[in-house]
C-alpha positions as CSV (number, residue, x, y, z in Angstrom):
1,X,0.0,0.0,0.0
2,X,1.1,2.9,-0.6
3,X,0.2,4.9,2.7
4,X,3.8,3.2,4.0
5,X,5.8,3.9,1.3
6,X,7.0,6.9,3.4
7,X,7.3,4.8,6.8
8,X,9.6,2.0,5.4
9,X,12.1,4.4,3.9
10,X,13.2,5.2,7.6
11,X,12.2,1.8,9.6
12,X,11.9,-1.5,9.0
13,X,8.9,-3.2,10.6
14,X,8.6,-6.5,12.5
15,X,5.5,-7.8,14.6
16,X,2.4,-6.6,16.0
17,X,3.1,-6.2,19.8
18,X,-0.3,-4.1,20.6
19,X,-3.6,-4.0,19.4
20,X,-6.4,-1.3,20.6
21,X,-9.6,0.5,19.9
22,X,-8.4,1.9,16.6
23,X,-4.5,1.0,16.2
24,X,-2.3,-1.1,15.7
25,X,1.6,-0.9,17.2
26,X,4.5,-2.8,15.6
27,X,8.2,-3.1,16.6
28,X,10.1,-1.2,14.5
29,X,13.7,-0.5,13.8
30,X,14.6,3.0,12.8
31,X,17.1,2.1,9.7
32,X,19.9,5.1,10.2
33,X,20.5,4.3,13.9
34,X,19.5,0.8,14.6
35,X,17.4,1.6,17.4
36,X,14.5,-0.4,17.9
37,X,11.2,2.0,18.6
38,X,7.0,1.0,18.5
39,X,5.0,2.4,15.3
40,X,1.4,3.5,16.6
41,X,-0.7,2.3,13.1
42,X,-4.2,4.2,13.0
43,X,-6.4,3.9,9.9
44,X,-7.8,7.7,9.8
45,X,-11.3,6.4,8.3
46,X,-11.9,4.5,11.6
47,X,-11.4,7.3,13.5
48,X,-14.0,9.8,13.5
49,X,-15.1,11.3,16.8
50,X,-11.6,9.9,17.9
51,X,-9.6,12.7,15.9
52,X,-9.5,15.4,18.8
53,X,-8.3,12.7,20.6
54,X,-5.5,12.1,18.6
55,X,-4.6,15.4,18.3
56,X,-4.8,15.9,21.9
57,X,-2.3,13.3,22.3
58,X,0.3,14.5,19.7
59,X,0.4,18.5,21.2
60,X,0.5,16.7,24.5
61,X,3.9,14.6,23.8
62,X,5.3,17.3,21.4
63,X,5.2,19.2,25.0
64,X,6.2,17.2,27.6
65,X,9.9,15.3,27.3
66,X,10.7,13.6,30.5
67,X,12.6,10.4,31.8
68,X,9.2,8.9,32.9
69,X,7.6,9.7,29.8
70,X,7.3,7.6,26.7
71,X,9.3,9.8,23.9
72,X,7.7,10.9,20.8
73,X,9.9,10.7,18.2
74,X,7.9,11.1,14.4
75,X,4.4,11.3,13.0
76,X,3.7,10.4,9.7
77,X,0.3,11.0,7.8
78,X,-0.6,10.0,4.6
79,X,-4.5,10.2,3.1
80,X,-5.4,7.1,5.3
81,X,-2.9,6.2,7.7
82,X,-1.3,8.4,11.3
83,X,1.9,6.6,12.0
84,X,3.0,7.4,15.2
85,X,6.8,6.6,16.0
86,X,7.0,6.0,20.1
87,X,10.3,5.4,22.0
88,X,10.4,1.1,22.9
89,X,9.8,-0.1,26.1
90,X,10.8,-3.8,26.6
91,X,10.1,-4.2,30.0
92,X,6.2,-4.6,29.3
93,X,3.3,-3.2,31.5
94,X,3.7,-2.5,35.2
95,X,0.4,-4.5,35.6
96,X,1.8,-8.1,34.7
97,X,4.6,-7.4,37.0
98,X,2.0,-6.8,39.8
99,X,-0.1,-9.6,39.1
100,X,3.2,-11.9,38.5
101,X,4.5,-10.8,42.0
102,X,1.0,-10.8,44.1
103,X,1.4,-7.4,45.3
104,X,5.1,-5.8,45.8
105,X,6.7,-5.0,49.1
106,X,6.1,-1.5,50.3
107,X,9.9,-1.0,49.7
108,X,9.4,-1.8,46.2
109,X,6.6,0.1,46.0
110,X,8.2,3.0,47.2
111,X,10.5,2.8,44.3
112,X,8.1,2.5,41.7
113,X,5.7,5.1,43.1
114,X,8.4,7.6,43.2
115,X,8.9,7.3,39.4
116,X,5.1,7.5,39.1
117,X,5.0,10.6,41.2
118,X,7.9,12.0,39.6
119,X,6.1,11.8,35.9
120,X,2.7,12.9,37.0
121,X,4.2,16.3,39.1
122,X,5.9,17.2,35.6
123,X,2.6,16.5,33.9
124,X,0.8,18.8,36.1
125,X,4.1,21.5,36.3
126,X,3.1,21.8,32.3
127,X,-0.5,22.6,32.6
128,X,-1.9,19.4,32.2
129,X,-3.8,16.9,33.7
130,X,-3.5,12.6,32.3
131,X,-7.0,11.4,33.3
132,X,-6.3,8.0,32.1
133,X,-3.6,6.5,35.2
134,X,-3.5,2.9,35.4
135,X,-1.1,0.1,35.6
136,X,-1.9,-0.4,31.9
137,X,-0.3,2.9,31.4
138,X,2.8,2.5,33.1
139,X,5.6,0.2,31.2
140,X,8.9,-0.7,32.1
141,X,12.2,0.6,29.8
142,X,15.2,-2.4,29.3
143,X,16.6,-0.5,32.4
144,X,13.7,-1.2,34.3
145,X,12.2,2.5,34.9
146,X,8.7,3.5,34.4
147,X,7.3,5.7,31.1
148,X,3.9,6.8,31.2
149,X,1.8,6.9,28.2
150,X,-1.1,6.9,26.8
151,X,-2.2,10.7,26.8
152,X,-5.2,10.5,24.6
153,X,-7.2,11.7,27.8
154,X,-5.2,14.4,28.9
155,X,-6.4,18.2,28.9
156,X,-4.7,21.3,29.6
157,X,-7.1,23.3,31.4
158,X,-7.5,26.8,29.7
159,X,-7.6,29.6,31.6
160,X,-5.9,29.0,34.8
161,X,-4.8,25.8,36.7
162,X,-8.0,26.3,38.7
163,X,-10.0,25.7,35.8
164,X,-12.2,23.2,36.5
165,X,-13.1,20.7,33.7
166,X,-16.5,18.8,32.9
167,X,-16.0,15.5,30.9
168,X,-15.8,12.1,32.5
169,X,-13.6,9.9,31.3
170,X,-11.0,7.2,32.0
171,X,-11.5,4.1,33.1
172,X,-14.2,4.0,36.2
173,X,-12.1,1.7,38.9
174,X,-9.6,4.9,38.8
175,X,-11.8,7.3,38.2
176,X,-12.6,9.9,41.3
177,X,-15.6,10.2,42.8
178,X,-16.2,14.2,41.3
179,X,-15.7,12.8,37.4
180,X,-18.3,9.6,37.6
181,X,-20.9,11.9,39.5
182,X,-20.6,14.7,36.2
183,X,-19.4,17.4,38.8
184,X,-16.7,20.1,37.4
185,X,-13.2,19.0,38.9
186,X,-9.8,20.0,38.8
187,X,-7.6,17.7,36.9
188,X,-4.9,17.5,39.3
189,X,-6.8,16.7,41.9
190,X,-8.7,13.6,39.8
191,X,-5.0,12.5,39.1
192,X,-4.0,12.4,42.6
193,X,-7.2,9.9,43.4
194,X,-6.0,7.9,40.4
195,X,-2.8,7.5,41.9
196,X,-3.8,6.8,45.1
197,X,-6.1,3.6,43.6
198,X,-2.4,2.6,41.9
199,X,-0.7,3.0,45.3
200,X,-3.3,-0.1,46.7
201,X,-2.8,-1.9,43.4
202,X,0.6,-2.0,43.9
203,X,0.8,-2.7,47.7
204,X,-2.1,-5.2,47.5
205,X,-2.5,-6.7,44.2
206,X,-6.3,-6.4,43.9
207,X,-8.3,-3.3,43.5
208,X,-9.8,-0.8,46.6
209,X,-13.4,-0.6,44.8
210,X,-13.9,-3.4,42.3
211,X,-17.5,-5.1,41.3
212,X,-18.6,-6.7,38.3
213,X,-22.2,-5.0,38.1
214,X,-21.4,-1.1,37.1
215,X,-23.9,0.6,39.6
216,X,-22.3,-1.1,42.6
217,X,-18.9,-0.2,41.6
218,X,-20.4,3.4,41.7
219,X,-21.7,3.3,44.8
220,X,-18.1,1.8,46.5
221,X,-16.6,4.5,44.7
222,X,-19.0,7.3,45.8
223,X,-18.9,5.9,49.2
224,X,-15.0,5.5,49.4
225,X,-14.6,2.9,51.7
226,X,-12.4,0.0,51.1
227,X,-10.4,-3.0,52.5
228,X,-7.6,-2.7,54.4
229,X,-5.4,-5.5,54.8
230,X,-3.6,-6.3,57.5
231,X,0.2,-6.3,55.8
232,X,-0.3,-2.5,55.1
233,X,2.1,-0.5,57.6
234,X,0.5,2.3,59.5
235,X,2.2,5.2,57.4
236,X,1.3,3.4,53.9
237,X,-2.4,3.5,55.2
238,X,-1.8,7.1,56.3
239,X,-1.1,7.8,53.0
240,X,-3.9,6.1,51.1
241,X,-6.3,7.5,53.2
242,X,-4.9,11.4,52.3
243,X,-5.2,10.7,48.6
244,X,-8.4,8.5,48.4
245,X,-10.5,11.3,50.0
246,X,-14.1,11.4,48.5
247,X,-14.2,15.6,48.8
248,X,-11.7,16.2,46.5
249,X,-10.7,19.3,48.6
250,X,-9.7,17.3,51.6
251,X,-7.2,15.5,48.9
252,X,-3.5,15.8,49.7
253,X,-2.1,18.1,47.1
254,X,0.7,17.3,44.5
255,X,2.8,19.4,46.1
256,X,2.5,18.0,49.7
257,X,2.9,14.7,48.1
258,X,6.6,15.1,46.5
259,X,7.6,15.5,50.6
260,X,5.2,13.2,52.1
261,X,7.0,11.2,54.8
262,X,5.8,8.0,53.2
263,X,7.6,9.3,49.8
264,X,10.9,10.0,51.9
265,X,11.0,7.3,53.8
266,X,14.9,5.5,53.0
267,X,15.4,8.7,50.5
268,X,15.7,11.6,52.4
269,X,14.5,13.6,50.3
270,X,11.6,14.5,47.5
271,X,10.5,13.5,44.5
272,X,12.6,14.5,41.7
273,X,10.0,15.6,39.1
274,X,11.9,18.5,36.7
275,X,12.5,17.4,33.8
276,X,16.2,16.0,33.3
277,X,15.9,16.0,29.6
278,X,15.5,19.3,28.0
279,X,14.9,20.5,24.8
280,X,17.0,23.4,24.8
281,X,20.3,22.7,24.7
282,X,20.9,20.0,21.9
283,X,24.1,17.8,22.0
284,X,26.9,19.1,20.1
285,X,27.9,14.8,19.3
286,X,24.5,14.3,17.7
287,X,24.5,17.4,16.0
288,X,27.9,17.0,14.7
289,X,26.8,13.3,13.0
290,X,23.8,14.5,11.3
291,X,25.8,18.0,9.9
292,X,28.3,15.1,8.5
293,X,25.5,13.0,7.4
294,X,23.6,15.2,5.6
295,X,26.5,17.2,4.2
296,X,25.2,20.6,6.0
297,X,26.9,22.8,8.0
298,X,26.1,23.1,12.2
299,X,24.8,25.7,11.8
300,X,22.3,24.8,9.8
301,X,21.7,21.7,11.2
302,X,21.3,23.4,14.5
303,X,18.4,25.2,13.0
304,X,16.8,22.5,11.6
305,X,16.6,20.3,14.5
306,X,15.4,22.9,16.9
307,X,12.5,23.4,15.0
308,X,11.2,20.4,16.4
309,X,8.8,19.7,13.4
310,X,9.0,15.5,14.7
311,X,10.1,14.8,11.3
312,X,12.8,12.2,10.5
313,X,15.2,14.8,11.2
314,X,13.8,15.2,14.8
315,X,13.6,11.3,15.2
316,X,17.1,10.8,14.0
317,X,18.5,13.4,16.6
318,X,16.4,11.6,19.5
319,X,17.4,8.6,18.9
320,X,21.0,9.2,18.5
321,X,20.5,11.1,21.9
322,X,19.4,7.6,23.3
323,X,22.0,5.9,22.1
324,X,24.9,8.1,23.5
325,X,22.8,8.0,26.8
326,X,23.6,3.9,26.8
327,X,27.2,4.5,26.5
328,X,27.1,3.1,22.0
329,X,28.9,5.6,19.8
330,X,26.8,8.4,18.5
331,X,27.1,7.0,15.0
332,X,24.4,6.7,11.8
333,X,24.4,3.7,9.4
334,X,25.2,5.6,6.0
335,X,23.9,3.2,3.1
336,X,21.1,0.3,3.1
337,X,21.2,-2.9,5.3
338,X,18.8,-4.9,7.6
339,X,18.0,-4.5,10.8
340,X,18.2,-7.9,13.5
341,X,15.1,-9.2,13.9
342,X,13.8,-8.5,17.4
343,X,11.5,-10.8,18.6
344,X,8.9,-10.2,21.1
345,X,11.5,-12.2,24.1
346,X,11.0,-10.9,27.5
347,X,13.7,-9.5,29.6
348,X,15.1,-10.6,32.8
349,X,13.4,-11.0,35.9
350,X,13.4,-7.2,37.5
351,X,15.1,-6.7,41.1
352,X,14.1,-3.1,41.8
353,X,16.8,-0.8,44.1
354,X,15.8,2.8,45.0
355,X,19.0,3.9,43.5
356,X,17.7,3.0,39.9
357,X,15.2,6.0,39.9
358,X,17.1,8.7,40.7
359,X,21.1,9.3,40.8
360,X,21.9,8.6,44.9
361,X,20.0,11.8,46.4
362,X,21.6,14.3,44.2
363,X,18.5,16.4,43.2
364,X,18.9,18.6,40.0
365,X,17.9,21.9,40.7
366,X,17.4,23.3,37.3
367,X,13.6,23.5,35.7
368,X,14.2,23.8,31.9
369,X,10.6,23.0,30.3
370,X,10.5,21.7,26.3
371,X,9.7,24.7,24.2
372,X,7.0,24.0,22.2
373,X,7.2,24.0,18.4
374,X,4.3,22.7,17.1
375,X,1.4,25.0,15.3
376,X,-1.7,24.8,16.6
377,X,-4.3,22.5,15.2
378,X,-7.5,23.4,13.9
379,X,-9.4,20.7,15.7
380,X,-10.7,22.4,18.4
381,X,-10.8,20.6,21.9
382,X,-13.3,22.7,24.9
383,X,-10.4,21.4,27.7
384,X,-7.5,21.8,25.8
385,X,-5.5,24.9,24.9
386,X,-2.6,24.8,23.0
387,X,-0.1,27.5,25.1
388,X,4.0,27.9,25.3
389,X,5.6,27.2,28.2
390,X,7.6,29.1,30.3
391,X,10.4,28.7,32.3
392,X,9.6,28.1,35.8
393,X,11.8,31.2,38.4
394,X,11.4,29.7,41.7
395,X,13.7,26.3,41.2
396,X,13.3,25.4,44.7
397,X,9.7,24.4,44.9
398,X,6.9,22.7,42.8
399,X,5.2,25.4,40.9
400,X,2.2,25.4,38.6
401,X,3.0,28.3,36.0
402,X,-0.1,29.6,34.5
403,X,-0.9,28.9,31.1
404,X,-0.5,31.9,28.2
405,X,-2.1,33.2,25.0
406,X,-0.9,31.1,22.0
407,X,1.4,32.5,19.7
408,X,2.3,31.0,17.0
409,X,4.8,33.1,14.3
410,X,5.4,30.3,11.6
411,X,2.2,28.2,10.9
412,X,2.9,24.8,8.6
413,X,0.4,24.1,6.3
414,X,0.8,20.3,7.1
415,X,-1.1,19.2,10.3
416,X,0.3,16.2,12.1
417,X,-1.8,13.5,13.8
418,X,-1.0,10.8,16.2
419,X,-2.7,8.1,18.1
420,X,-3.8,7.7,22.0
421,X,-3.8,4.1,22.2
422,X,-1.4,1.7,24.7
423,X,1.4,-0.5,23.8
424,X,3.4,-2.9,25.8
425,X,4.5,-6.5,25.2
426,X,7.8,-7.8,27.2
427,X,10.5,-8.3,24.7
428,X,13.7,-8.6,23.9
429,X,15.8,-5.6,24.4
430,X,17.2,-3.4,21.3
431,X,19.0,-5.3,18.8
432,X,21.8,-4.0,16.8
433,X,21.5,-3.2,12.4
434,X,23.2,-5.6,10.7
435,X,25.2,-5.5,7.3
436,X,26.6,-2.0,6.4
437,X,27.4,-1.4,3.0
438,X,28.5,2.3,1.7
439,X,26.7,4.1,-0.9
440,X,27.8,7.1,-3.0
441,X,25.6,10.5,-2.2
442,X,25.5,13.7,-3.7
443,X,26.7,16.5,-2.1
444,X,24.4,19.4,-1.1
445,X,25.8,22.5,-2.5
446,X,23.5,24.9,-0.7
447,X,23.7,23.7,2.7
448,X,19.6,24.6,3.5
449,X,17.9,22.4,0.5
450,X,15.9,19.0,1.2
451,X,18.0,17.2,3.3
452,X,19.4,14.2,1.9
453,X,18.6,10.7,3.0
454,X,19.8,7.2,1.8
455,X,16.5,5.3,2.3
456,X,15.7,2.0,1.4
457,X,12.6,0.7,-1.2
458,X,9.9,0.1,1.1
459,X,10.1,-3.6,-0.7
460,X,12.8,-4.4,1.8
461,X,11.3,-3.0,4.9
462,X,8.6,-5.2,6.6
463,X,9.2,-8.5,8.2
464,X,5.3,-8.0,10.0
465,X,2.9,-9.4,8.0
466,X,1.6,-12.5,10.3
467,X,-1.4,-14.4,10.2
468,X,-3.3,-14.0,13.2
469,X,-6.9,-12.7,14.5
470,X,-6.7,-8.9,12.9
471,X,-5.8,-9.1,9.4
472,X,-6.5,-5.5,8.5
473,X,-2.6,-4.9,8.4
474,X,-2.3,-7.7,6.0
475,X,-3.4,-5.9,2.9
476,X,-1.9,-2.8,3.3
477,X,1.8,-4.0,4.2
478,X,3.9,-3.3,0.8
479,X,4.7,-6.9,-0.5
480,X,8.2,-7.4,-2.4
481,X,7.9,-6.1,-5.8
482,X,10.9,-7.3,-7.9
483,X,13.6,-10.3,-7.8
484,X,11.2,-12.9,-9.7
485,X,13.0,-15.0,-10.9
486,X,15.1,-15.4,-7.4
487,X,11.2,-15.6,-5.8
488,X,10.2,-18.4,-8.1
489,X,13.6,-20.5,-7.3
490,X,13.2,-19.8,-3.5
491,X,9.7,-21.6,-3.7
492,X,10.9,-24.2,-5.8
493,X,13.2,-24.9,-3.3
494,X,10.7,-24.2,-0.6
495,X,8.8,-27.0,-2.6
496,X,12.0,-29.5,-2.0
497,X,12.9,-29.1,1.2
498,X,9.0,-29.9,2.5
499,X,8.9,-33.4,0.3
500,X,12.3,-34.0,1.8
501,X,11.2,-33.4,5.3
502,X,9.4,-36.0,7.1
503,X,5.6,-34.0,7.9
504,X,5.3,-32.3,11.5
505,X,1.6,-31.8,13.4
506,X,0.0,-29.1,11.6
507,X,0.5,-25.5,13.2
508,X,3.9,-26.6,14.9
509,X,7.3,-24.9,14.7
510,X,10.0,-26.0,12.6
511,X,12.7,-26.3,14.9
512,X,10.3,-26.3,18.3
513,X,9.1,-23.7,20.9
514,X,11.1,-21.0,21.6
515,X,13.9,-20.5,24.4
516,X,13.1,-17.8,26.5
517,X,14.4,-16.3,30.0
518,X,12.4,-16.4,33.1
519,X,10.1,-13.2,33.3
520,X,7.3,-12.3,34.6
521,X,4.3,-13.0,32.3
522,X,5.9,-16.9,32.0
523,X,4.2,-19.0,33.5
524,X,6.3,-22.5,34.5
525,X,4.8,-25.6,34.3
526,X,5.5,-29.4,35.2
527,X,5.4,-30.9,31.6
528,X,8.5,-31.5,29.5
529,X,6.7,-32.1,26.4
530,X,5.7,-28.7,24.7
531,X,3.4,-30.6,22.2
532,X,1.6,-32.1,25.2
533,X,0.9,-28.6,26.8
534,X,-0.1,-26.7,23.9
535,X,-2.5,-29.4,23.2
536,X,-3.6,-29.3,27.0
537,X,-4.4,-25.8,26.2
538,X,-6.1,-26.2,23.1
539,X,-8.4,-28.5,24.5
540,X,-9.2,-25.8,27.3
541,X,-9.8,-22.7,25.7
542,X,-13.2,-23.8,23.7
543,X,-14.4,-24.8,27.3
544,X,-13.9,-21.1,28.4
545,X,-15.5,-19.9,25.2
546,X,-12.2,-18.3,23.8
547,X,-12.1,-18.5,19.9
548,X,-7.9,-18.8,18.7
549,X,-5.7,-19.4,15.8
550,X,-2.6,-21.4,16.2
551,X,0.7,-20.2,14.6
552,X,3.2,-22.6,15.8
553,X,3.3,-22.8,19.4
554,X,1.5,-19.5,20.0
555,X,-2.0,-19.1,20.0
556,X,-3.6,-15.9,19.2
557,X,-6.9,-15.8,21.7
558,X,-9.9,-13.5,21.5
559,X,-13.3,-13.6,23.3
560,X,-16.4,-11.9,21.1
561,X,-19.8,-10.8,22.9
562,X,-22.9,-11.5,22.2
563,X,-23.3,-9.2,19.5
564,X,-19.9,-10.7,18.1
565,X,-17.7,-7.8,19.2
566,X,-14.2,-8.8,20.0
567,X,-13.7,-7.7,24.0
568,X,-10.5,-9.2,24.1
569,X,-7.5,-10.1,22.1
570,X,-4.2,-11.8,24.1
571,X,-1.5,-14.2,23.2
572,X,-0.6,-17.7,25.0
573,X,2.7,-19.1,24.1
574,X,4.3,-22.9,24.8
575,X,7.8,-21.6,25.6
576,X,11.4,-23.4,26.7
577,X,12.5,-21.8,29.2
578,X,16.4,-21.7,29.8
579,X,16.6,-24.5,32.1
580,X,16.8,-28.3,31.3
581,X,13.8,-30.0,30.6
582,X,11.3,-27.2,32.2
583,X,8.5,-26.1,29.6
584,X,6.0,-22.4,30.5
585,X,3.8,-20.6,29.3
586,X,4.1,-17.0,28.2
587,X,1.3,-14.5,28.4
588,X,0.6,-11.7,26.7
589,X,-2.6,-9.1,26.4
590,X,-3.5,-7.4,23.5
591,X,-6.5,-5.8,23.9
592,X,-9.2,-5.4,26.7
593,X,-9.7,-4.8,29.9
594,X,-6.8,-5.5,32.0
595,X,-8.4,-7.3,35.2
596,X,-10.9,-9.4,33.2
597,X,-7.8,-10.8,31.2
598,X,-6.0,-11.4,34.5
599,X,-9.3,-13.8,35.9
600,X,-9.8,-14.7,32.3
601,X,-5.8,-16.5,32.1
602,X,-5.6,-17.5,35.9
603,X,-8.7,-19.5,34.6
604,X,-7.3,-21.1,31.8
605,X,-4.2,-21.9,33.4
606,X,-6.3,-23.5,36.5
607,X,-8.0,-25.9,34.1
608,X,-4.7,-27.3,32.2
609,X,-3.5,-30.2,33.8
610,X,0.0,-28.5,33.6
């Protein structure tokens, strides 16, 4: 199709890791750097009501560049398709690792709170408010630290940060009382309830208000009382009863939150929530790479890049930024070659230490907010304003600043969509470009034309196209054009190799299931015979009324309603695990809600005789 032409000169794609409401997001690998990133794929006709949404979303992350925030890195639009291009989190969602764990420690919570804190104060320091917090929302980097994502619900209150805001939205288990009885509410103050429901997801594994009939769940909410079991420590109830106050004025504050006792407890100090990741100064390495790359003087380049237009330009500089970050050489792959495949393996168990979050107690006391470059939208939004920031005087304490008149001096004529929806699948982390073979280039005589590019024919690009339970993606993934005669000898060949071959079970791997490292969404088992498990579980999932398609050892689950809408899309997976003769099973959610999967797959995997 030709809507990716565009995409797969600059990245080669590989699978699906995330489905939602209207997107699709792939693993990608960004061709110049290597860096793997996740491709938000929205079809624009499917969007309708859903466009302020998306535009929400893009001026939000144009805006906001922290180290607890998911980076934006490149929107694409064609006449049917918003590509959004998303910095890669490995580590998966911060709700498998609380339901593989229980609940966590309150040490361990501590650490993970702190980051969530941290994101959310920064959030609020900018104007605006998430609405959407949940553990769904939360994913973990290959370093183990949280990003927040998903900003599709945010608004930026215009006016004044006491501007209250009407719509209700979010998800209803961590939505405060004021939003689900269509009172006016501050934003902050809905966040801090939010959080609060994640601080007793976190230390207890199950939710504070939780029923499966909708008008119930209201009235737990409404009333605000909830369990309190007995492992909590005095100060962590303390806590949760400040920030799960029904009267949303009796609410602990942000601001009193950053110092709370609770917070400080084996720190000593607050929440570090500036921003440590500035747009203003850009790096003179990455800079000097791209002036060499695209034959343009510093100067030039400097300009270009501080447009911050989230071009390829923008997501080459980004990404070269992250790579000089993890200690690799700040360097960009000048001619065509193919990126490693990087399949969806997870990481490492995770061993959380406070010192991961922030740099042993040193606290940065500069506040250097992203300046925003992106023209307004014409897609108006009644809770969102599009305004500059400004630079926060008062380093020393957590300050809203109040939002200001637009201004805008250079308006594009090209608008610039993205998408709201999650992603998060465990994975392997980022895997390095292979084969590097120089090109010749022309030389830019100007210095300030079209930068130049050595891209790839899309033909070359996608690795993705898998047969599973959304085939949308299917037809509109470019197929190789070209090499025909080499084609037609490959599937003679093809042809050879399968009379030779004695015949395997239908559906099953070539070479087996696949050796993966003990994490967190693998379940182990007491079986040493993969075939036997997967068919255990095939035999199980018509019982619990879960349609699937088998593609080798993975089986690609959905559940439908009544009226045959699909409420919920996940992936089970007969795995080897790195250990002699032990066989588990690897989970993985899609789409849906994120407590029915849990009760959905603990069911399932109750039923197998595994």
């Amino acid at each position: 199709m030709k809507d990716y032409d565009e995409l797969l000169k600059y990245y080669e794609l590989h699978e699906t890791i995330g489905t939602g409401g209207f997107a699709k997001v792939k693993l990608a690998c960004h061709i110049l750097t290597g860096e793997m990133v996740a491709i938000k794929i929205m079809d624009k006709n499917t969007l309708g009501s859903d466009l302020p949404r998306i535009k929400t979303e893009i001026e939000a992350l144009k805006n906001l560049r922290h180290q607890h925030i998911c980076q934006l890195y490149h929107v694409l639009e064609t006449a049917n398709k918003i590509f959004m291009v998303l910095e890669y989190c490995p580590g998966g969602e911060l709700f498998d690792y609380i339901i593989s764990q229980d609940r966590l420690s309150e040490e361990e919570t501590r650490v993970v709170f702190r980051q969530i804190v941290s994101a959310v104060a920064y959030v609020h320091s900018q104007g605006y408010a998430h609405r959407d917090l949940k553990p769904e929302n939360l994913l973990f980097d290959e370093y183990h630290k949280l990003k927040l994502i998903d900003f599709g619900l945010c608004a930026k209150p215009k006016g004044n940060k006491d501007y209250h805001l009407q719509t209700c939205c979010g998800s209803l288990a961590y939505a405060a009382p004021e939003l689900i009885q269509g009172k006016s509410y501050l934003g902050s103050e809905a966040d801090v309830w939010s959080m609060g429901i994640l601080l007793y997801v976190l230390m207890c594994g199950f939710l504070p208000f939780d029923d499966d009939n909708v008008m119930a769940l209201y009235k737990k909410i409404m009333r605000g009382k909830y369990d309190v079991p007995k492992w909590l420590s005095p100060s962590s109830i303390l806590l949760l009863q400040q920030m799960l106050q029904v009267d949303p004025k009796k609410r602990i504050s942000m601001k009193n939150l950053l110092n709370h006792p609770w917070i400080m407890q084996d720190y000593n100090y607050p929440v570090e929530w500036q921003s440590k990741n500035p747009f203003i100064h850009l790096d003179d390495d990455c800079v000097t790479e791209l002036s060499v790359h695209h034959r343009n003087n510093r100067q030039t380049m400097e300009a270009l890049i501080s447009l911050w237009q989230y071009d390829h330009l923008t997501a080459t500089y980004l990404l070269l930024l992250a790579k000089k970050a993890r200690g690799k050489p700040v360097r960009l792959r000048l001619s065509s070659f193919s990126c490693g495949q990087a399949s969806a393996t997870p990481l490492t168990d995770i061993k959380f230490t406070k010192y991961w979050t922030e740099s042993n107690g040193v606290e940065s006391k500069s506040l250097t907010p992203a300046l925003c470059r992106t023209p307004a939208n014409k897609l108006k939004n009644k809770e969102n304003v599009y305004t500059p920031k400004s630079a926060v005087k008062n380093e020393e304490y957590f300050m809203f600043p109040e939002p200001k008149t637009p201004v805008n001096k250079n308006q594009h004529k090209r608008e610039i969509l993205t998408t709201p929806n999650r992603y998060a699948t465990p994975s392997k982390a980022r895997n390095q470009c292979l084969k590097e073979t120089p090109i010749k280039m022309p030389v830019n005589s100007t210095g300030t034309d079209k930068l130049m590019t050595g891209v790839i024919s899309p033909e070359r690009r996608c690795r993705s196209v898998e047969l599973d339970l959304n085939q949308a993606h299917m037809e509109e993934t470019p197929k190789r054009k070209g090499a025909k005669v080499f084609g037609s000898l490959e599937r003679g060949l093809d042809k050879v190799i399968t009379v030779l071959t004695r015949s395997k079970r239908k559906g099953c791997a070539r070479d087996g299931p696949r050796r993966l490292k003990l994490h967190y969404n693998v379940t182990t088992t007491r079986l040493v015979n993969p075939d036997q498990l997967l068919n255990e579980i095939m035999s199980v999932l018509p019982k619990k009324h879960v349609d699937f398609v088998q593609k080798g050892y993975t089986l690609k689950c959905q559940t439908q309603s009544d009226f045959g809408k699909v409420t919920m899309q996940f992936e089970l997976e007969v795995c080897q695990l790195q250990k002699p003769d032990v066989v588990g099973i690897r989970r993985q959610r899609l789409k849906g809600d994120a407590w029915v999967y849990k009760r959905l797959v603990e069911d399932i995997l109750s039923s197998c005789k595994v």
